[in-house]
PAMARVEX-665354 format. One line per field, with one value per residue (C-alpha): x, y, z; residue in three letters; residue number from 1. Coordinates in nm, 2 decimals, decimal comma. Layout:
// residues N
xx: (X | ...)
yy: (Y | ...)
zz: (Z | ...)
r: (ALA | ...)
k: (NUM | ...)
END
This chain:
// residues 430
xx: (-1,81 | -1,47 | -1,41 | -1,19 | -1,03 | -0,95 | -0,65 | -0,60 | -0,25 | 0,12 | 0,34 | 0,48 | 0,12 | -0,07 | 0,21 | 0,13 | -0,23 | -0,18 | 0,04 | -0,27 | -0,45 | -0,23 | -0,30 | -0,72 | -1,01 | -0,96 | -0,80 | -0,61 | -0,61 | -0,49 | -0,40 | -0,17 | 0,00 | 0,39 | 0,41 | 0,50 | 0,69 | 0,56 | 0,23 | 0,28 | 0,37 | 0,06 | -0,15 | -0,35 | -0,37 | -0,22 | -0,28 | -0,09 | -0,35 | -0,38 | -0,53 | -0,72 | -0,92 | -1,27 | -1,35 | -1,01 | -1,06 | -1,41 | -1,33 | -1,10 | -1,27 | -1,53 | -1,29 | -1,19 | -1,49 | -1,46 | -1,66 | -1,42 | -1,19 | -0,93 | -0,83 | -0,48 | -0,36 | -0,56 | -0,54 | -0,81 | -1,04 | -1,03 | -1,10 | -1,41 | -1,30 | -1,49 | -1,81 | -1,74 | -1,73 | -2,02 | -2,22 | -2,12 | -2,19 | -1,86 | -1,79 | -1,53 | -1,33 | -1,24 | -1,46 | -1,63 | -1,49 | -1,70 | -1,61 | -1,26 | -1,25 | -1,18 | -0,77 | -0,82 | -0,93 | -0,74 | -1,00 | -1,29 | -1,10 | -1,09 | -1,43 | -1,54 | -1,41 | -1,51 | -1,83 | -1,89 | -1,74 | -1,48 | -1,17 | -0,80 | -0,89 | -0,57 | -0,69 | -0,68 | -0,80 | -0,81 | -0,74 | -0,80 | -0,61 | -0,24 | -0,16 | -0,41 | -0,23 | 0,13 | -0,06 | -0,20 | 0,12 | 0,25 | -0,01 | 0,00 | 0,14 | 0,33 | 0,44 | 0,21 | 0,18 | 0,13 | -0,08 | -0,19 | -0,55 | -0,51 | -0,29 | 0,07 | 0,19 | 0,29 | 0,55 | 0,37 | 0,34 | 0,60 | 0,66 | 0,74 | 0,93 | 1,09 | 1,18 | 1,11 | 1,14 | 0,83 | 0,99 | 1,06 | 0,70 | 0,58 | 0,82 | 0,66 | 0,33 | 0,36 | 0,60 | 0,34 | 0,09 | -0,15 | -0,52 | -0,61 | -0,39 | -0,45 | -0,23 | -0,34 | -0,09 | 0,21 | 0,18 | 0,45 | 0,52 | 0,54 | 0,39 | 0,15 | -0,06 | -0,37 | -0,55 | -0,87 | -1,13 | -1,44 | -1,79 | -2,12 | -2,08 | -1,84 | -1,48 | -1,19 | -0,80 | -0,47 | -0,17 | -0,01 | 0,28 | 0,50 | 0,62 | 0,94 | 0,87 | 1,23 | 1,50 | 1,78 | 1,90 | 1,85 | 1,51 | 1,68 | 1,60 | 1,29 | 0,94 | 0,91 | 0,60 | 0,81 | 1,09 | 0,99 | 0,80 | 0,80 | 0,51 | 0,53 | 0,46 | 0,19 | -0,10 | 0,05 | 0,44 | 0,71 | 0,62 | 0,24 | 0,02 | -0,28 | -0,47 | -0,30 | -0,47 | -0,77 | -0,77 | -0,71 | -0,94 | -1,25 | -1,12 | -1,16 | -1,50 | -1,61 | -1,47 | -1,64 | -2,00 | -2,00 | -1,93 | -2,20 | -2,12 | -1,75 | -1,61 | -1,22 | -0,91 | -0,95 | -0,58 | -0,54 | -0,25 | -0,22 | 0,02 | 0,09 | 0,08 | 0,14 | -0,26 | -0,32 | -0,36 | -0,44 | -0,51 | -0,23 | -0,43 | -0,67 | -0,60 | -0,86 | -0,64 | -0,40 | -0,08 | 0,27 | 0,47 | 0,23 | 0,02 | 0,35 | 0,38 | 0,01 | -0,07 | 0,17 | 0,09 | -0,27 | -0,41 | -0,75 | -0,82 | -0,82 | -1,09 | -1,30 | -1,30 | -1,41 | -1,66 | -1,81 | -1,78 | -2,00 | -2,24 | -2,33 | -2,19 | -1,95 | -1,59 | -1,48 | -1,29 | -0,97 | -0,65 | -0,31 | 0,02 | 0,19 | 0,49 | 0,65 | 0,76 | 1,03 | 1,01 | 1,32 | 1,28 | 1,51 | 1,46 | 1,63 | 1,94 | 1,76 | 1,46 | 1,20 | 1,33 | 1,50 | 1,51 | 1,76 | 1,46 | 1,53 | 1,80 | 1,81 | 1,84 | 1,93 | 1,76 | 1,92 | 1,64 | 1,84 | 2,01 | 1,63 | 1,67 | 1,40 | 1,27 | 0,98 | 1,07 | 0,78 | 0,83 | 0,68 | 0,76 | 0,94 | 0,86 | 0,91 | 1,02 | 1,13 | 1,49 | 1,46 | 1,35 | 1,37 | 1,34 | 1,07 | 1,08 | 0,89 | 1,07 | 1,19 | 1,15 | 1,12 | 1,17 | 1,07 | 1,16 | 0,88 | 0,99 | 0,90 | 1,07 | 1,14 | 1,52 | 1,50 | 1,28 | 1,51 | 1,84 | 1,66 | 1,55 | 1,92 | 2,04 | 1,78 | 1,88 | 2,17 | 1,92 | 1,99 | 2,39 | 2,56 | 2,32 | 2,30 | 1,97 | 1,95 | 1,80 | 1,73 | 1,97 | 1,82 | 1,47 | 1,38 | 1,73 | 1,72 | 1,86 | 1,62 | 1,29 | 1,47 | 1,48 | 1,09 | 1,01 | 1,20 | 1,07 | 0,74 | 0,86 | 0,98 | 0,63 | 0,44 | 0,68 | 0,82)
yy: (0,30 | 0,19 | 0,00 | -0,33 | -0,29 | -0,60 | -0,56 | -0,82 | -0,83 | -0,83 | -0,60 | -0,26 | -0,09 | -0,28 | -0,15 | 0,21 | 0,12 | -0,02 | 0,31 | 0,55 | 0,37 | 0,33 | 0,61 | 0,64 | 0,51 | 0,14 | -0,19 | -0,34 | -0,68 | -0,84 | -1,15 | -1,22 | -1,56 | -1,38 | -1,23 | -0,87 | -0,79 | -0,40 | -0,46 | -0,79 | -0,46 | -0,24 | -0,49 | -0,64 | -0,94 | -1,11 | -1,45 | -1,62 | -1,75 | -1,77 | -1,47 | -1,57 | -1,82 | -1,64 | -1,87 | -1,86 | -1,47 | -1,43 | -1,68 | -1,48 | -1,19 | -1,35 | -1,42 | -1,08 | -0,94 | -0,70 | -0,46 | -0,29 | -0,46 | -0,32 | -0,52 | -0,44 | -0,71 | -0,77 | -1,14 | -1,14 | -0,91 | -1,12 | -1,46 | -1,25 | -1,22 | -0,86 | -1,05 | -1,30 | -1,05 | -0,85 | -1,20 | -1,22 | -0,89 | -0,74 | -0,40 | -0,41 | -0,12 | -0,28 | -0,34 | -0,73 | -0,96 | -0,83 | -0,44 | -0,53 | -0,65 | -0,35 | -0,40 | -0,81 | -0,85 | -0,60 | -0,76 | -0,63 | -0,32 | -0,16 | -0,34 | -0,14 | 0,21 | 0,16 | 0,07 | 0,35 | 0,59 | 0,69 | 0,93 | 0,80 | 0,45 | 0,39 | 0,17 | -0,24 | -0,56 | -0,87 | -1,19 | -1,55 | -1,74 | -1,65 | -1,72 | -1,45 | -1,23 | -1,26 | -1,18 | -0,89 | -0,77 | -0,87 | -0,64 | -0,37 | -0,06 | 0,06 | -0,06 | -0,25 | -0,27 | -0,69 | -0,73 | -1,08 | -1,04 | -1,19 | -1,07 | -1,11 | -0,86 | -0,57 | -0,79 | -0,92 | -0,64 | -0,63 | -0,31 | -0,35 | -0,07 | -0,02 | -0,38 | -0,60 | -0,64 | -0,75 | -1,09 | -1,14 | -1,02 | -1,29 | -1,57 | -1,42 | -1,48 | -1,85 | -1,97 | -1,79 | -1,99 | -1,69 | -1,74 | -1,43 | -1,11 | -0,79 | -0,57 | -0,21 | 0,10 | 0,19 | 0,54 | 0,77 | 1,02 | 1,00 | 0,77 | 0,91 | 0,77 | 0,90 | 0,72 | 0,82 | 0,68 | 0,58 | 0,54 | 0,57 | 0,69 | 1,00 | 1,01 | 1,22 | 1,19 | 1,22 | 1,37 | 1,24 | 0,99 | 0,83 | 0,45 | 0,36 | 0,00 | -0,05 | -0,31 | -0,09 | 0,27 | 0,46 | 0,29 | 0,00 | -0,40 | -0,57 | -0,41 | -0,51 | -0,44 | -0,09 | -0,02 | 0,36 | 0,65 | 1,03 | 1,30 | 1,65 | 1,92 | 1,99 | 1,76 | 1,80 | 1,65 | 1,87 | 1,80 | 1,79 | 2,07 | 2,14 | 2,08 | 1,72 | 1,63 | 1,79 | 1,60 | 1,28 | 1,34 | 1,38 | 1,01 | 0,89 | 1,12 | 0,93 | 0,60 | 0,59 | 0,69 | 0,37 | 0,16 | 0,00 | 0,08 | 0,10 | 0,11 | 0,10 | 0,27 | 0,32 | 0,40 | 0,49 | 0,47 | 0,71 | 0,81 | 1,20 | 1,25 | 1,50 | 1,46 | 1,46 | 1,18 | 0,81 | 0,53 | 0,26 | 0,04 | 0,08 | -0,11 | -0,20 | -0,07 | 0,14 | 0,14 | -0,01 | 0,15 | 0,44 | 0,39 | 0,47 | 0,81 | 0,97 | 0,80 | 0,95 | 1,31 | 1,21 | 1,47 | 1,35 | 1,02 | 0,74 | 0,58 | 0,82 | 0,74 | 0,37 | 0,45 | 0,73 | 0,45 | 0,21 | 0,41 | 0,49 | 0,88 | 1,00 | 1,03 | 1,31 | 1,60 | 1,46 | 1,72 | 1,65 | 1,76 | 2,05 | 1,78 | 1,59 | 1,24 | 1,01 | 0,63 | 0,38 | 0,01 | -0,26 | -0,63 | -0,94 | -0,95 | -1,16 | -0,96 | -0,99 | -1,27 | -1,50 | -1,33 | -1,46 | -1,59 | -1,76 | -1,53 | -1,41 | -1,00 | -0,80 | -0,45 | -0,16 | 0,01 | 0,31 | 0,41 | 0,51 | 0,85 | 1,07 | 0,85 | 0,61 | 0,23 | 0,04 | -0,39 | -0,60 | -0,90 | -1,03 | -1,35 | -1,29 | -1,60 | -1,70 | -1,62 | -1,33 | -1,18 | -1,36 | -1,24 | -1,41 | -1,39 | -1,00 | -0,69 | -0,68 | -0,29 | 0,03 | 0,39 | 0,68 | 1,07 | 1,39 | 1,70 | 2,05 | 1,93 | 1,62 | 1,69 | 1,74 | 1,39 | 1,21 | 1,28 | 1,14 | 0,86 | 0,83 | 0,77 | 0,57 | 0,34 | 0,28 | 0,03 | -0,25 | -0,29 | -0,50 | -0,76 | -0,78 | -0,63 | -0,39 | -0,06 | 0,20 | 0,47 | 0,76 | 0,78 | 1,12 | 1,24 | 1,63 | 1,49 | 1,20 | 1,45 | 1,70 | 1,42 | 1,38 | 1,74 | 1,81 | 1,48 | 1,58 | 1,97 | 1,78 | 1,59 | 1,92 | 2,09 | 2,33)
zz: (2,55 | 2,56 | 2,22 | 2,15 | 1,80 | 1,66 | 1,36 | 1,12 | 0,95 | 1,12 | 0,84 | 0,88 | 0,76 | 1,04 | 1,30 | 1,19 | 1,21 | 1,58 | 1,67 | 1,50 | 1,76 | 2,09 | 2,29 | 2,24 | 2,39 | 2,25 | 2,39 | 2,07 | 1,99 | 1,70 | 1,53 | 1,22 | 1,05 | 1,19 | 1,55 | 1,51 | 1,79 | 1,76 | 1,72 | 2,00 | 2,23 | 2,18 | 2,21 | 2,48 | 2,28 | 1,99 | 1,83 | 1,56 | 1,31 | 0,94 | 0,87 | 0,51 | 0,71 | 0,75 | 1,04 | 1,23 | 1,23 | 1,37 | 1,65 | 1,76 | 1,74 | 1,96 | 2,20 | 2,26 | 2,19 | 1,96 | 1,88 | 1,53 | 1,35 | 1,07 | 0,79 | 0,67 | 0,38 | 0,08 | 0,16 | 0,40 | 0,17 | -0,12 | 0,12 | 0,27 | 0,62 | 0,58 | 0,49 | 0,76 | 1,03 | 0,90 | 0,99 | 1,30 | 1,38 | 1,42 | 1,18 | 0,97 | 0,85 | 0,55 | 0,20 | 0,13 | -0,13 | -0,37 | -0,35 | -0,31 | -0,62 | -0,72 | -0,63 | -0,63 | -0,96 | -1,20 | -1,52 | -1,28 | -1,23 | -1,58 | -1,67 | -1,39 | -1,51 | -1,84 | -1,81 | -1,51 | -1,75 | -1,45 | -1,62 | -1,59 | -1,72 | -2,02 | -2,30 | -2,19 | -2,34 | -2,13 | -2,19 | -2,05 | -2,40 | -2,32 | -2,67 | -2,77 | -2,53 | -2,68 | -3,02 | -2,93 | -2,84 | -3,17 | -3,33 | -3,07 | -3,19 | -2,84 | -2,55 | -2,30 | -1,95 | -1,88 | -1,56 | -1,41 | -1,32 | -0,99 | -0,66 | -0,70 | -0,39 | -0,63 | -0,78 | -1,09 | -1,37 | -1,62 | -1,87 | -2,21 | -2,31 | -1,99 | -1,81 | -2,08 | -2,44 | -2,63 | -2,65 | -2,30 | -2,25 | -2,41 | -2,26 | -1,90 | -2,02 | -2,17 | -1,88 | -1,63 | -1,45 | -1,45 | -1,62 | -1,70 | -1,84 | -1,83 | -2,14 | -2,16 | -2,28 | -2,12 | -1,91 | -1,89 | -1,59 | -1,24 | -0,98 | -0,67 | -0,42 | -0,31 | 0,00 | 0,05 | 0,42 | 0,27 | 0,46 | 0,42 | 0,09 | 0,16 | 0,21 | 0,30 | 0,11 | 0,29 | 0,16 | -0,14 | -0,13 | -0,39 | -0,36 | -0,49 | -0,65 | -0,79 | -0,56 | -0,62 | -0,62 | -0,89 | -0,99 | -1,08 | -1,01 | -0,99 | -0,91 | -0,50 | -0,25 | -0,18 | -0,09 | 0,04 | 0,03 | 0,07 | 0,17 | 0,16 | 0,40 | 0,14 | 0,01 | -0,31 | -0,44 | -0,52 | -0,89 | -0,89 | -0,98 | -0,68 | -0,97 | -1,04 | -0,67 | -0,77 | -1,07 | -0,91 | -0,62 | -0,84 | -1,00 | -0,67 | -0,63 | -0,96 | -0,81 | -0,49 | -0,65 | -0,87 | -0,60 | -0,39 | -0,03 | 0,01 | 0,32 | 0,41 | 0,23 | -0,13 | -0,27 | -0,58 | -0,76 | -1,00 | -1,34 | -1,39 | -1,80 | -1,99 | -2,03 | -1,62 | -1,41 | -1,51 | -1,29 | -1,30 | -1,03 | -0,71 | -0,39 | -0,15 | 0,18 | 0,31 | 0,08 | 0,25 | 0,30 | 0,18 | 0,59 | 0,75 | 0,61 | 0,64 | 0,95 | 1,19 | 1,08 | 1,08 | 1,37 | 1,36 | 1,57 | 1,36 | 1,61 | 1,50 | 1,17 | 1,27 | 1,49 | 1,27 | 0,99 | 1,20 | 1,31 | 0,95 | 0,95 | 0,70 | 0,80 | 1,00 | 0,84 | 0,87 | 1,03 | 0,92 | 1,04 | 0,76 | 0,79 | 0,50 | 0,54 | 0,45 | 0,48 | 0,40 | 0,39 | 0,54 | 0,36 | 0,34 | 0,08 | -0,25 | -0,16 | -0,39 | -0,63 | -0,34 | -0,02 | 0,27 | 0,50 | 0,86 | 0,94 | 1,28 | 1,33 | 1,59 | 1,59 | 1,81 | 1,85 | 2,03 | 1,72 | 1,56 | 1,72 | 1,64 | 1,33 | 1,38 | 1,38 | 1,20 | 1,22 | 0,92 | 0,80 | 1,07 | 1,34 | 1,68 | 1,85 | 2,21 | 2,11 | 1,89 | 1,55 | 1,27 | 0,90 | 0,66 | 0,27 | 0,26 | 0,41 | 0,74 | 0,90 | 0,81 | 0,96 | 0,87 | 0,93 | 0,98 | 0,96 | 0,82 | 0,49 | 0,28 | 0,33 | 0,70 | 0,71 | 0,47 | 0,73 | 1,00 | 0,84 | 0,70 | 1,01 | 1,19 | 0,92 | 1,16 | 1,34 | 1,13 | 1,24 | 1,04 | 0,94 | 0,64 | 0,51 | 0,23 | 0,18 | -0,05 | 0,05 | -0,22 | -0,11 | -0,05 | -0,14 | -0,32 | -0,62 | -0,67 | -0,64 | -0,86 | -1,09 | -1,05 | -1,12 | -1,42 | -1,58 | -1,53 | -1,64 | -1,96 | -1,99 | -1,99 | -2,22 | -1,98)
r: (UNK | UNK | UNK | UNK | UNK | UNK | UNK | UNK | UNK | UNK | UNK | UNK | UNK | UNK | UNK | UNK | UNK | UNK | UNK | UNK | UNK | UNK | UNK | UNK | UNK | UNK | UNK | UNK | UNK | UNK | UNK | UNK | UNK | UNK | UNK | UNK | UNK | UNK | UNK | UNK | UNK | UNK | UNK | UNK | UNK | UNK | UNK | UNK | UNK | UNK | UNK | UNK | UNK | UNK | UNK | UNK | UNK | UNK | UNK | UNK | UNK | UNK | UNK | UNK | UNK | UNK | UNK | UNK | UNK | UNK | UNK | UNK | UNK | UNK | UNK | UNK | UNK | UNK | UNK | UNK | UNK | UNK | UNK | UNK | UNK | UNK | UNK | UNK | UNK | UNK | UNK | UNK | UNK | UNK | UNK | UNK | UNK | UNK | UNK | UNK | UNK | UNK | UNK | UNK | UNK | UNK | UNK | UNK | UNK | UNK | UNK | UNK | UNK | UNK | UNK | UNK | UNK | UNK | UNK | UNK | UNK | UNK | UNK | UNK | UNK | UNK | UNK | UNK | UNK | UNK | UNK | UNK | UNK | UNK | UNK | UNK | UNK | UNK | UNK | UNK | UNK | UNK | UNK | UNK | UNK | UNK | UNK | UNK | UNK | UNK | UNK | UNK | UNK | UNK | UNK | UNK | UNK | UNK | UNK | UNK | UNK | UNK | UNK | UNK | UNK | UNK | UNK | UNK | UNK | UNK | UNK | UNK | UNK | UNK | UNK | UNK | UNK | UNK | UNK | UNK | UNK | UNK | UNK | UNK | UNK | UNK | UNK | UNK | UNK | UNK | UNK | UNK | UNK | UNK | UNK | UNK | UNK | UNK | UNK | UNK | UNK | UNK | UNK | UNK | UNK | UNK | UNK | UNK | UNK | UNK | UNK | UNK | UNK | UNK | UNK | UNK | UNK | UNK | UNK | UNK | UNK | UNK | UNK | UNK | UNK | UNK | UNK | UNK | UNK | UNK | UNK | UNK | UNK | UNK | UNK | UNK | UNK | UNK | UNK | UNK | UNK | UNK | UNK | UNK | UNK | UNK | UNK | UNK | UNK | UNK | UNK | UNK | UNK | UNK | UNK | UNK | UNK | UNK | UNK | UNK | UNK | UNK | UNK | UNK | UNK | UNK | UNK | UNK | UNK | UNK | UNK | UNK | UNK | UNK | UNK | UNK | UNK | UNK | UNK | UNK | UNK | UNK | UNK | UNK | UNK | UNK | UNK | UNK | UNK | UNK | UNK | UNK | UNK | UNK | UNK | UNK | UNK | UNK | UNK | UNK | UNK | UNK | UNK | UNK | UNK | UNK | UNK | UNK | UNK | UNK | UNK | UNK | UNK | UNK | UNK | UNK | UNK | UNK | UNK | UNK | UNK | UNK | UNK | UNK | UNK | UNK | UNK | UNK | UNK | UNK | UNK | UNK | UNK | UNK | UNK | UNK | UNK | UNK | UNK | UNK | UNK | UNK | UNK | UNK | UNK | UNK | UNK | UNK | UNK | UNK | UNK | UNK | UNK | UNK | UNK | UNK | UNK | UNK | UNK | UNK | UNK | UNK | UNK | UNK | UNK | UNK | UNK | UNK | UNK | UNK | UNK | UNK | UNK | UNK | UNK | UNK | UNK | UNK | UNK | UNK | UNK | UNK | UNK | UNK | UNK | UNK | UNK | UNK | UNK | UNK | UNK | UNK | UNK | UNK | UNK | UNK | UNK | UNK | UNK | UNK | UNK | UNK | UNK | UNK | UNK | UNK | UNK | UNK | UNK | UNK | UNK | UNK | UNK | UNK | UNK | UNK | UNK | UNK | UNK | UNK | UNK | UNK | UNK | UNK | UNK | UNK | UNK | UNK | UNK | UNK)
k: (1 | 2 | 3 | 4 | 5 | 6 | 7 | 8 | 9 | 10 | 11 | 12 | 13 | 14 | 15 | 16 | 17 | 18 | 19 | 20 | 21 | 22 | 23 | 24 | 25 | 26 | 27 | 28 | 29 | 30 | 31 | 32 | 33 | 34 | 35 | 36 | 37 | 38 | 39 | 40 | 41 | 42 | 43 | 44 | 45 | 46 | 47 | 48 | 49 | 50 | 51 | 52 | 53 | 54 | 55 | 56 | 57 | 58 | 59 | 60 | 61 | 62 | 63 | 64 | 65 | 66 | 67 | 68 | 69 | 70 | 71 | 72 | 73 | 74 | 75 | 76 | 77 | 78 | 79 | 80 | 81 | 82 | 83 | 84 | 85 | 86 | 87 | 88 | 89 | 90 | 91 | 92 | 93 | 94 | 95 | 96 | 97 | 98 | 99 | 100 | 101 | 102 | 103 | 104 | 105 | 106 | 107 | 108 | 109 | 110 | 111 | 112 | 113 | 114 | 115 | 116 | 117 | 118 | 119 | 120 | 121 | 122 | 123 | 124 | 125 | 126 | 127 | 128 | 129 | 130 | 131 | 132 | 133 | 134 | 135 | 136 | 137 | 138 | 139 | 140 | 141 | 142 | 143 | 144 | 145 | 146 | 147 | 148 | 149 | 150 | 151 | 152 | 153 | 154 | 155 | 156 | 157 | 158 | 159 | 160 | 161 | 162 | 163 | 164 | 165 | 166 | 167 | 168 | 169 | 170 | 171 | 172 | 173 | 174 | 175 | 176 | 177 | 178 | 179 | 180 | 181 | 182 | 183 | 184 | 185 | 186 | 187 | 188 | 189 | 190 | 191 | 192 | 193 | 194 | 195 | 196 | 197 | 198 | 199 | 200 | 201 | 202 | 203 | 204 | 205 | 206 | 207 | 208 | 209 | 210 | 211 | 212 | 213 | 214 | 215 | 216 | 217 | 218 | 219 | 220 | 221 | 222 | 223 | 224 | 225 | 226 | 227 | 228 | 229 | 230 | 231 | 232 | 233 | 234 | 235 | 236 | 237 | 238 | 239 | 240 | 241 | 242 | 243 | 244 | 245 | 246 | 247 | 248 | 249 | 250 | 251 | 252 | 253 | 254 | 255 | 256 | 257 | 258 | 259 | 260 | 261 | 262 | 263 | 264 | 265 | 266 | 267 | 268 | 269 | 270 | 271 | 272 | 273 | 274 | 275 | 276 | 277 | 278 | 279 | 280 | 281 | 282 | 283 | 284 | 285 | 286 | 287 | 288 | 289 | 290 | 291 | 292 | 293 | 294 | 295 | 296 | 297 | 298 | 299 | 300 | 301 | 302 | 303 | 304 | 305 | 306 | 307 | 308 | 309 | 310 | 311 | 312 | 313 | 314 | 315 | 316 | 317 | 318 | 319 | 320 | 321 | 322 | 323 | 324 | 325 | 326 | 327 | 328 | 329 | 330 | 331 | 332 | 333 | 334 | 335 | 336 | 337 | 338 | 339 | 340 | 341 | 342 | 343 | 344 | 345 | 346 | 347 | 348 | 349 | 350 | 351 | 352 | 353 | 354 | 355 | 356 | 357 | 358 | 359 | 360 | 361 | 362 | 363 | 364 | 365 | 366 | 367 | 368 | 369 | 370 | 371 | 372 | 373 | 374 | 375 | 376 | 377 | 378 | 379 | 380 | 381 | 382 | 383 | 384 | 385 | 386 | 387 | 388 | 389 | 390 | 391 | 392 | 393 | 394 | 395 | 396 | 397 | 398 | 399 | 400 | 401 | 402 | 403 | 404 | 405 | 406 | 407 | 408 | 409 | 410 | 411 | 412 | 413 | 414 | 415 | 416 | 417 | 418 | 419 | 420 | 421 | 422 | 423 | 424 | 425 | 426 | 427 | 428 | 429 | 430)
END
């Protein structure tokens, strides 16, 4: 049976979702609140709706009649659209309000760990009396990682110790309308990603990736949604262990077991110590920019996975390309604290050369493509090696002309990984 795949979300994660699922036995539809002129191209249908509207979303879905849908923002998670779909009959590759709590609800989160005894879990209090909050940080002997309970689009958490000083800590927290904080201790090492396709109770990982949160080169600027990534060739990083994956693999193992019928992309975000891996956060879906480097070395049909998932069989053993990855943002100048929006951009598309072009956050409009407050494109480079995908992502860069946009030139660069691995060499004593 030929299957109509409904995707739900227009950024640069949902374009790599629409590409995994271009060429197989599925017409594509999909609906989103910008018009993503490339998923708009790959699919036989797309409707501009607000995609946090439960009821919006399965009318659609009627309308096309879909038999899978794929949920790519946590937007529509946390305002049920998974449950909403369920009802009308229509599987959803994507976990209900309630499991996906697990990434909307960072309170719920650590509760969650700690009371399913799940390893990685740093010590946390939570608090709903922000003036309680700023105390404990009086009395606190460390730095603290301050997290609003609540989804803030991976721009919320501030670090004492490294972006903030205890004082400015607490000035974010009183001039903050959040309700609830989350403070728990500050990790040191190095950030990795591991995605994992859950059904049925099992699951299968992809590769690991690391997200580069910071605006500016050199890991510098305010924390953004991501401003790149890099894979390697390998599952593993250049400075991770096999047993670091292994570690955080069985976290995710642990992780899965507790919950109640996951289904979807469990990412895990994890912290390489000196004592292992701890978990800064889980999200309840593919990772972006994290989806556009394990989906296009991703061998295994990713239709398969759905169908498998609905039909109430674990995922298949999933094949991936022994390719590394390099993916380089483009976003607005201000971008994240006051992004250029409106602006009208003109993408050669020519000048990506071998590199993958991936649209996100931009409108498509009768007279062109316009930028919106998030990031704009990205490209990305595969190749037997990080350097080899880093230069090809380099120059697809070359897409953007001259308007304007910025971009993380160092992502994947030798020197910047070097820098990974002999912090972590330090961490371990070596």
């Amino acid at each position: 049976m030929r299957e109509n795949v409904l995707l739900i979300g227009g950024g640069g994660r949902e374009h790599a979702i629409a590409r995994a699922l271009e060429d197989s036995e599925a017409d594509l539809y999909a609906c989103a609140g910008n018009k993503n002129p490339g998923i708009a191209r790959i699919a036989a249908g797309f409707e501009t709706l607000e995609t946090t509207d439960p009821d919006a979303v399965v009318d659609y879905a009627e309308a096309v009649e879909a038999t899978l849908a794929v949920v790519g923002p946590e937007a529509p998670l946390d305002a049920g659209v998974a449950d909403a779909l369920e009802d009308a009959g229509i599987y959803a590759f994507g976990p209900k309000a309630d499991d996906a709590r697990i990434e909307t609800d960072k309170a719920f989160q650590r509760r969650f760990m700690s009371e399913n005894d799940i390893p990685g879990c740093p010590d946390f209090e939570t608090f709903d009396d922000m003036d309680a909050a700023c105390d404990f940080i009086d009395e606190y002997n460390g730095d603290l990682a301050i997290k609003p309970a609540g989804l803030t689009g991976g721009k919320g958490v501030k670090v004492i110790g490294d972006q903030v000083t205890p004082e400015e800590g607490k000035e974010y927290i009183r001039d903050s309308d959040y309700d609830r904080i989350v403070l728990e201790e500050r990790l040191i090492g190095e950030e990795v990603t591991i995605q994992a396709f859950v059904a049925n109770g099992a699951f299968e990982t992809a590769p690991a990736v690391q997200d580069h949160k910071r605006a500016y080169e050199g890991d510098e600027g305010p924390n953004t949604g991501g401003m790149g990534s890099y894979s390697d060739a390998t599952p593993s990083l250049p400075f991770m262990t096999d047993e670091d994956y292994d570690e955080a693999v069985s976290i995710i193992e642990a992780t899965v077991d507790a919950l109640d019928d996951y289904r979807g992309i469990l990412y895990g975000q994890f912290m390489l110590t000196s004592e292992g891996p701890k978990v800064i956060e889980f999200n309840a879906r593919f990772g972006d920019p994290e989806a556009m480097n394990t989906l296009p070395v991703l061998e295994t049909a990713f239709l398969d996975v759905l169908t498998a998932a609905r039909d109430g069989e674990a995922p298949p053993a999933l094949d991936f390309a022994s390719q590394a990855t390099v993916c380089k943002y483009a976003v607005p100048e201000g971008y994240p604290t006051d992004p250029e929006a409106g602006a009208k951009v003109q993408v050669d598309e020519e000048s990506a050369g071998d590199a993958l072009l991936y649209y996100a956050s931009v409108d498509e409009r009768d007279d062109g493509i316009y930028t919106t407050t998030s990031r704009s494109f990205a490209v990305v480079g595969v190749a037997d090696s990080i350097s080899e995908a880093e230069a090809i992502a380099e120059d697809a860069l070359a897409v953007a002309g001259d308007e304007g946009l910025h971009m993380r030139h160092d992502i994947g660069k030798a020197d910047l990984v070097q820098r990974r691995i002999d912090h972590m060499n330090e961490l371990r004593g070596e």
